[in-house]
C-alpha positions in Angstrom: -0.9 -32.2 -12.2 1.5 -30.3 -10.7 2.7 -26.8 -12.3 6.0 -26.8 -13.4 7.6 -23.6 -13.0 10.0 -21.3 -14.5 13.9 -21.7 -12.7 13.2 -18.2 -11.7 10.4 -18.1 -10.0 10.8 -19.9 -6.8 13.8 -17.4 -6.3 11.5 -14.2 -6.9 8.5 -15.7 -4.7 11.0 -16.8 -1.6 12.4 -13.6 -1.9 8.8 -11.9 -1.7 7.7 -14.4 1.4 10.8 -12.8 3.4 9.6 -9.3 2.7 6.0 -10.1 3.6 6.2 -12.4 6.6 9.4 -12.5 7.8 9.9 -8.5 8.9 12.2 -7.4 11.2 13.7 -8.5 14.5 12.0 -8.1 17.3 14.4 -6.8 19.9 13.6 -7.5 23.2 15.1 -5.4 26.1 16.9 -7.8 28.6 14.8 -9.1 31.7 15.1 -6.4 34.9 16.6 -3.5 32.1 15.3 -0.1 33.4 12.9 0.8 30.1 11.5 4.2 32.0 13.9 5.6 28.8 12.4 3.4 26.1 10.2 4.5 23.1 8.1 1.2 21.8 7.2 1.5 18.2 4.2 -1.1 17.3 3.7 -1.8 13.4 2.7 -4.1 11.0 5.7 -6.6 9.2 8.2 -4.2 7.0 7.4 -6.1 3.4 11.7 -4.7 3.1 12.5 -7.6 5.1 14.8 -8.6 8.5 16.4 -5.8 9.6 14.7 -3.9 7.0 14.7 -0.1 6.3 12.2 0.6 9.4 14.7 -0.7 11.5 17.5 0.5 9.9 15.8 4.2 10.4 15.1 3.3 14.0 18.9 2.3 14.9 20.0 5.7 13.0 18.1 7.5 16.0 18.9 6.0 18.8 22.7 6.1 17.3 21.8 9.5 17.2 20.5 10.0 20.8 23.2 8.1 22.6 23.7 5.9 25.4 22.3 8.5 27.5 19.5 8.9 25.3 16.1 7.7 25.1 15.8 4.4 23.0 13.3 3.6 20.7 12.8 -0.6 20.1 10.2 -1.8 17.1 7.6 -4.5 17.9 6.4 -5.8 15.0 3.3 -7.2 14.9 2.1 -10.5 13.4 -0.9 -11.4 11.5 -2.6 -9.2 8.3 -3.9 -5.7 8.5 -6.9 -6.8 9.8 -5.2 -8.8 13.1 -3.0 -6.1 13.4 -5.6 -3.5 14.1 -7.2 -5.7 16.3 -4.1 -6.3 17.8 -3.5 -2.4 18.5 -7.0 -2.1 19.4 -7.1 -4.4 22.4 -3.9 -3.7 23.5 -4.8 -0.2 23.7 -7.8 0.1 25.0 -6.8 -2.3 27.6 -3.2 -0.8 28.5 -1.8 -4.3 28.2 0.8 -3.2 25.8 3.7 -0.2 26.4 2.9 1.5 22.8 4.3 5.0 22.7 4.0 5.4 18.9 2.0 3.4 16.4 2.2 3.0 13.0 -1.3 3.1 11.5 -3.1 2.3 8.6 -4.2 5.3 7.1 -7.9 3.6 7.0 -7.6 3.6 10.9 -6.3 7.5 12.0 -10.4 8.2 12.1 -11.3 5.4 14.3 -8.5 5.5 17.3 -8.5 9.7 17.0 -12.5 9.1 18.0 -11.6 6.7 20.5 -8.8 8.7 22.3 -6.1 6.1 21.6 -3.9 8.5 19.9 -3.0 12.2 21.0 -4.0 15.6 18.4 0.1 15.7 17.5 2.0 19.5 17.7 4.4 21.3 14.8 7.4 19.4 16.6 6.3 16.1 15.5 6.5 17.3 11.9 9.4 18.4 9.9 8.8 20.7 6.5 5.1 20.2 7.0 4.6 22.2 3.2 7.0 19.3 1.6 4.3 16.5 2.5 2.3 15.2 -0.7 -1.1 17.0 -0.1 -2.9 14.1 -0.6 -1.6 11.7 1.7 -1.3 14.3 4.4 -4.3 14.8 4.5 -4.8 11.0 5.8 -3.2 12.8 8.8 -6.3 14.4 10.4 -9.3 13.9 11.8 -12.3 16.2 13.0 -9.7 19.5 12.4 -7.2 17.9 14.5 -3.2 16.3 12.8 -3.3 13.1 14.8 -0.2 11.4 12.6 2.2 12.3 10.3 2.3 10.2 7.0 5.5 8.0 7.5 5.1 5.7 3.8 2.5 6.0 1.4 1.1 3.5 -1.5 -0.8 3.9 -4.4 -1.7 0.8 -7.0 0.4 0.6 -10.0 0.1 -1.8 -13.2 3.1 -4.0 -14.0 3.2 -5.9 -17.1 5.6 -8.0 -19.3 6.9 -6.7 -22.3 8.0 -9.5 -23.9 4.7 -10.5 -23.8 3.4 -7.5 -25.4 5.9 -8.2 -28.4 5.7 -11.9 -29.0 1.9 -10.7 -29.3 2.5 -8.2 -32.1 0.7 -5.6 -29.7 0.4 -1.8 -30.5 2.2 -1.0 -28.1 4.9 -2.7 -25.7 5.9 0.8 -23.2 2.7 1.6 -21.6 4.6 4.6 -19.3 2.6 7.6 -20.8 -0.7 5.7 -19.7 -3.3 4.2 -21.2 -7.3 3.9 -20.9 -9.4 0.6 -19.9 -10.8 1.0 -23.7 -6.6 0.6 -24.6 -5.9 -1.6 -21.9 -8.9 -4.5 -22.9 -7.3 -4.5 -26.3 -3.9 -5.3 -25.2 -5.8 -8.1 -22.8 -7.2 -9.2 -26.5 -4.3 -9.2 -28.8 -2.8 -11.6 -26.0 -5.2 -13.9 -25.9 -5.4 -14.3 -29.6 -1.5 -15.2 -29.5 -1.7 -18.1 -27.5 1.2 -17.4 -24.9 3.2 -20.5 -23.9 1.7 -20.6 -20.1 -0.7 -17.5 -20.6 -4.4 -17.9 -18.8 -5.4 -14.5 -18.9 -5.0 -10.9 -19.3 -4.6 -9.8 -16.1 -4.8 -11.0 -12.2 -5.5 -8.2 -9.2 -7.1 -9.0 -5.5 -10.6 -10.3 -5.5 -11.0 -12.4 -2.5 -13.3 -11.2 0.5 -10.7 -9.0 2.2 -9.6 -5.6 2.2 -8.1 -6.1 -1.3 -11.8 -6.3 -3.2 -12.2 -3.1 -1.1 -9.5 -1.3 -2.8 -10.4 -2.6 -6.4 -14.0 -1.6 -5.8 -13.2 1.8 -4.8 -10.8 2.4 -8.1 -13.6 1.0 -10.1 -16.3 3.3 -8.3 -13.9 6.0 -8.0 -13.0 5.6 -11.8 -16.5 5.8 -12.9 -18.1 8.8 -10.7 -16.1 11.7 -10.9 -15.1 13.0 -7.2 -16.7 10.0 -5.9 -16.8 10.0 -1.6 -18.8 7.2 0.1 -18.7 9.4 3.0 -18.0 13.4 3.8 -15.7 14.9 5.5 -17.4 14.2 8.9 -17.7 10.5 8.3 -21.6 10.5 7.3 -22.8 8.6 4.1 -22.5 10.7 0.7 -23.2 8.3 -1.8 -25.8 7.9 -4.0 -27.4 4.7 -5.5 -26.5 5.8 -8.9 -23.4 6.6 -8.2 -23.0 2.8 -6.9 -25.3 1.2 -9.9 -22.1 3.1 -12.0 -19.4 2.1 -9.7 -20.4 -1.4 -9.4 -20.7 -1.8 -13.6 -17.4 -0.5 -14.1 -16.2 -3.2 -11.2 -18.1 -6.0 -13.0 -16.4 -4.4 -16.6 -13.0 -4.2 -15.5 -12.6 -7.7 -13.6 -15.1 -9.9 -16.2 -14.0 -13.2 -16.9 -13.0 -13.2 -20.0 -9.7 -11.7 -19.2 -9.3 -11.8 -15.5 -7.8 -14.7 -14.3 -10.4 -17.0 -12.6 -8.0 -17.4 -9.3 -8.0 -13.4 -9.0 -11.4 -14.0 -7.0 -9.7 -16.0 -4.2 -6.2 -14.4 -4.5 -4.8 -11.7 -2.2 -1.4 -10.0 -3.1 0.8 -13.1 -2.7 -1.4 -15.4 -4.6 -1.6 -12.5 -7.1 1.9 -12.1 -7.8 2.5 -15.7 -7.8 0.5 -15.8 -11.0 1.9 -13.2 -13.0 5.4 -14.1 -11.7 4.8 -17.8 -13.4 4.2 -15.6 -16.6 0.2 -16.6 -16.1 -0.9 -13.5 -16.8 0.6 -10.5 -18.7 -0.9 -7.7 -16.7 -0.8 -7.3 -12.7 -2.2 -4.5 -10.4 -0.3 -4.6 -6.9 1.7 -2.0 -4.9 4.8 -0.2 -5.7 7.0 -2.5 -2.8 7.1 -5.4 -5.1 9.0 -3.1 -8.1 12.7 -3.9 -6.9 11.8 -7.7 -6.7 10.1 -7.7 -9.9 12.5 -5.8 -12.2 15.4 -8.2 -10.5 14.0 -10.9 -12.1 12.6 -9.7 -15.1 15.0 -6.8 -15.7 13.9 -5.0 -19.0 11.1 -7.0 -19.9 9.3 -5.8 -16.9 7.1 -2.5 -17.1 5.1 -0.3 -14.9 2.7 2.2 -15.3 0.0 4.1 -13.5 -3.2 2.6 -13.3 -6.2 3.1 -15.9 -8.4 5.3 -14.3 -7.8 5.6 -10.6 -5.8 4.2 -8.2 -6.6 3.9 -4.0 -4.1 5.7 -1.4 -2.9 3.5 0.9 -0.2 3.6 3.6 0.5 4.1 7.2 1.3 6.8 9.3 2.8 7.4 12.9 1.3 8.6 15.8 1.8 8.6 19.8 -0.5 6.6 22.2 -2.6 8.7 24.7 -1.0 6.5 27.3 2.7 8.2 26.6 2.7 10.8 28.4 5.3 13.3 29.7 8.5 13.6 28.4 7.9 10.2 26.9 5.2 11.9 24.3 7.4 14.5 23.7 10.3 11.9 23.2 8.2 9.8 20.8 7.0 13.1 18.7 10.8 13.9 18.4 10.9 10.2 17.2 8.2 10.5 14.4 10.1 13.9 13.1 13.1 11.9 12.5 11.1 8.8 11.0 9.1 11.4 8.8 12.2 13.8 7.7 12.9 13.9 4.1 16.2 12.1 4.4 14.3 9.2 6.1 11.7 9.7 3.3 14.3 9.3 0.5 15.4 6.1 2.1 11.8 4.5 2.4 11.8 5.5 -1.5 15.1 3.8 -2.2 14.1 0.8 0.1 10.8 0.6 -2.3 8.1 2.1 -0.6 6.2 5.4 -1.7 7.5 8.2 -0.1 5.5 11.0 1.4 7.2 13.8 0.6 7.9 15.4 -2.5 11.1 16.2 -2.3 12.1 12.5 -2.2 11.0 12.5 -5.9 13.5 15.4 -6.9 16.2 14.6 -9.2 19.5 12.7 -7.8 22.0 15.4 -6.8 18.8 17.8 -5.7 16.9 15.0 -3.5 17.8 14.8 -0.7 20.4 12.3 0.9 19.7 8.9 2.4 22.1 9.4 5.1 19.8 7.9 8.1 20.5 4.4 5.7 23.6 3.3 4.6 22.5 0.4 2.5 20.0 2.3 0.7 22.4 5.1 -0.2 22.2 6.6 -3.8 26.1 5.5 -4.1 28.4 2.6 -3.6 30.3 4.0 -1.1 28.0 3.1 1.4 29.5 -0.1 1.4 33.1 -0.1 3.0 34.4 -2.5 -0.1 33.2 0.6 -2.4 30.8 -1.7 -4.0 26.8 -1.2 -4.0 25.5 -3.4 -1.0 21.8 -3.0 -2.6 20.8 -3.8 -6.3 17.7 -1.0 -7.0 15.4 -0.9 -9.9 16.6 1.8 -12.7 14.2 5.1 -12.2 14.5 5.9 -15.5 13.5 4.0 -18.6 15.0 3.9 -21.9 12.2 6.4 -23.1 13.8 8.9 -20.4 10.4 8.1 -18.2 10.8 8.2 -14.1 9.2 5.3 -12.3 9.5 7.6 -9.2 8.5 11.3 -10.9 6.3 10.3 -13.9 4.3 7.3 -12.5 4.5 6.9 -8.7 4.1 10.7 -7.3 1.4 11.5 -10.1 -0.6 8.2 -9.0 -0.3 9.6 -5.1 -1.5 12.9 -5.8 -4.4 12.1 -8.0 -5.5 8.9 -5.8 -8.9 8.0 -4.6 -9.7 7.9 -0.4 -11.3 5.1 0.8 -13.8 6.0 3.1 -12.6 8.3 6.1 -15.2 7.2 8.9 -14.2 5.2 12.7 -16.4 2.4 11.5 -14.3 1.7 8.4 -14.1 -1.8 9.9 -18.0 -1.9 9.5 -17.7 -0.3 5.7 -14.8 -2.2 4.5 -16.9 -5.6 5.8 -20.0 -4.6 4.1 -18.5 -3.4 1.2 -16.7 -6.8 1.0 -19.8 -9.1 1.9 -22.6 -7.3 -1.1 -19.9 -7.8 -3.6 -20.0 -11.4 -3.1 -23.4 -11.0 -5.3 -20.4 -10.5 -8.4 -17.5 -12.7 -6.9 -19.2 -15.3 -4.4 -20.9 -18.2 -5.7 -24.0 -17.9 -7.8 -27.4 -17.4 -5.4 -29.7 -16.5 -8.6 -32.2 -18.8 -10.3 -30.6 -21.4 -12.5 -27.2 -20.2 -11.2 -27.1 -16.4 -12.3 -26.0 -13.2 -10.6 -28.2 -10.0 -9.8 -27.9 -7.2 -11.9 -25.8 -4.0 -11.3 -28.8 -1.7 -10.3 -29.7 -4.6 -8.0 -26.1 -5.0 -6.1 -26.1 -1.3 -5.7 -29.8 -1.0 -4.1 -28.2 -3.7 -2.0 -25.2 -2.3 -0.8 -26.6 1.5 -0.4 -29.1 -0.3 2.3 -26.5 -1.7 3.9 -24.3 0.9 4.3 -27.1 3.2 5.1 -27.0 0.7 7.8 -23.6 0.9 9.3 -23.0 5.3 8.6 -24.5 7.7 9.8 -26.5 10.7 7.8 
């Protein structure tokens, strides 16, 4: 049969595909143009869309620097995270690509700082170093040394439907102030037992074998060890087996199948917010970038909160290649001050990414201004009509809650590390491949699944495997 969706849907989920795969132009310097003066930015696809706000921030500095100027051009790279670093990987380590700056992962700073792709970075790459969220600078570093500055940040949220909530007679529809798994389980019960026109299950998340089970098992794991680290500071192995046997039962808990959506363990993000945007699910974890999207189609019956428990860091941040040199490297650290500044910060904030800084979180009227943007500016007069040229999500709720003070920077600062090791390739693939035991199909007599102590014994051999200590 074929799913009949809402009228609304196919309008949210188009929109969504341009952010996610369509990123900006490419813009490609004219054959036999002299690019001695050029700064090439490699990065992923901007989920903000063509010309999005990367671009955007780009054009403001080279408007800035002038014709006589250096000029910076974006390549954006095609593929997921996983091609991507591949991508930068081979092209670096081959010098078949002009990269002066890169915009990394924050999973990756470790593994191209230990294989000299990227240069240790000096104060003039970074402006108002004591503004930057603690916590995501510290992505920034590696063995003593700042390699990157933070550039945007991500942290998973949980957005559900309140109309949902209500039509369910729940005890509570505005889940800002947070809530436990305990709370959060019952609110996956009282919807089942109202049979929901369309409704399949509590909640959907990212369960298929990429780097999406990754994050979910580190917020599980993370959740149930206090200060949890799978490795130190110097990249060697710190967990224990009990620690995992814990981790990998509050995994199993949180994602069972009585009220996680059976698709959750093939879906990635798309596939994921495909199903709660066809109102198949009442709950959804995903990243803060799909907010403005969301609350434009479900306006006030959408809601957002912090995560039970806690949520994984994510984001990327900038560095320069080891193969800029020169004025070039100085060039391209002037580059990833501007990027990084907190008016380009408020931007990336307005555009729907996490800022890095706190001071992008500040009040209207104390934040600062997204001047390096035009059509993310806080007023309409960024438009030459006078009107708004950008329809933003409110930041505060009726309740007098801020989506960007009260939920987002808290869920930054308190979020879980994934491992910081150069084989986090090696970990995230192992990490993905034992939890197959809970999400792959069945291996176990008559059809059944190993136990929790038994997935952990597995996966602490095979990471004792793959890390060192």
């Amino acid at each position: 049969m074929t799913r009949r969706l809402p009228a609304f849907v196919p309008a949210l989920l188009s929109l969504l595909a341009l952010a996610a795969c369509s990123g900006g132009e490419v813009r490609q310097p004219p054959p036999g143009a002299d690019t001695s003066s050029r700064i090439v930015v490699a990065s992923g696809q901007d989920v903000t869309g063509k010309n999005g706000i990367r671009q955007q921030l780009i054009d403001a500095w080279n408007e800035r620097e002038g014709k006589q100027g250096y000029r910076a051009r974006l390549v954006e790279l095609p593929g997921s995270a996983d091609q991507q670093r591949s991508q930068l990987l081979g092209a670096l380590q081959s010098g078949s690509a002009d990269y002066d700056v890169v915009n990394l992962d924050v999973t990756w700073i470790p593994e191209f700082a230990d294989a000299g792709l990227i240069r240790p970075l000096t104060d003039t790459a970074v402006t108002s170093p004591g503004d930057l969220i603690p916590s995501v600078d510290s992505t920034s570093y590696w063995d003593g040394e700042r390699y990157a500055v933070p550039f945007n940040s991500d942290a998973g949220l949980l957005y559900y439907r309140k109309d949902h909530l209500l039509k369910a007679g729940a005890s509570r529809t505005d889940l800002s102030e947070g809530l436990t798994w305990d709370e959060l389980r019952e609110l996956f019960d009282a919807v089942d037992r109202a049979h929901l026109d369309g409704q399949e299950a509590g909640w959907t998340t990212q369960l298929a074998a990429y780097e999406g089970r990754t994050v979910n098992a580190i917020e599980a794991f993370a959740s149930a060890v206090p200060d949890f680290r799978l490795t130190d500071d110097d990249g060697e192995y710190a967990a224990t087996r009990e620690q995992l046997t814990a981790g990998v039962t509050e995994l199993r808990a949180r994602t069972a199948g009585s009220y996680t959506l059976d698709e959750a363990l093939e879906s990635r993000e798309a596939e994921s917010l495909s199903a709660f945007a066809e109102g198949r699910t009442t709950f959804l974890r995903h990243w803060p970038y799909v907010y403005p999207a969301l609350y434009e189609t479900f306006k006030d019956h959408l809601g957002v909160a912090r995560l039970p428990g806690k949520a994984v860091l994510g984001g990327q941040n900038l560095a320069v290649t080891s193969s800029a040199s020169g004025q070039r490297a100085a060039k391209a650290s002037e580059l990833i001050a501007f990027l990084t500044d907190p008016d380009s910060e408020r931007c990336l904030l307005r555009a729907g990414f996490a800022a890095t800084r706190t001071s992008a979180y500040q009040e209207p009227g104390s934040a600062p201004a997204c001047r390096h943007a035009p059509a993310y500016a806080e007023t309409p007069s960024a438009s030459p009509t006078g009107e708004s040229t950008l329809r933003t999500p409110p930041d505060r709720f009726p309740d007098g809650t801020s989506y960007s003070r009260d939920i987002l920077l808290p869920a930054l600062r308190e979020a879980a590390h994934r491992p910081r090791t150069p084989r986090y390739g090696a970990v995230t693939h192992t990490l993905i491949t034992e939890l197959d035991a809970l999400y792959g199909p069945p291996s176990g007599p008559g059809g059944s699944r190993p136990g929790d102590a038994e997935v952990a014994k597995s996966l602490d051999e095979a990471l004792n495997r793959v890390l060192p200590g």
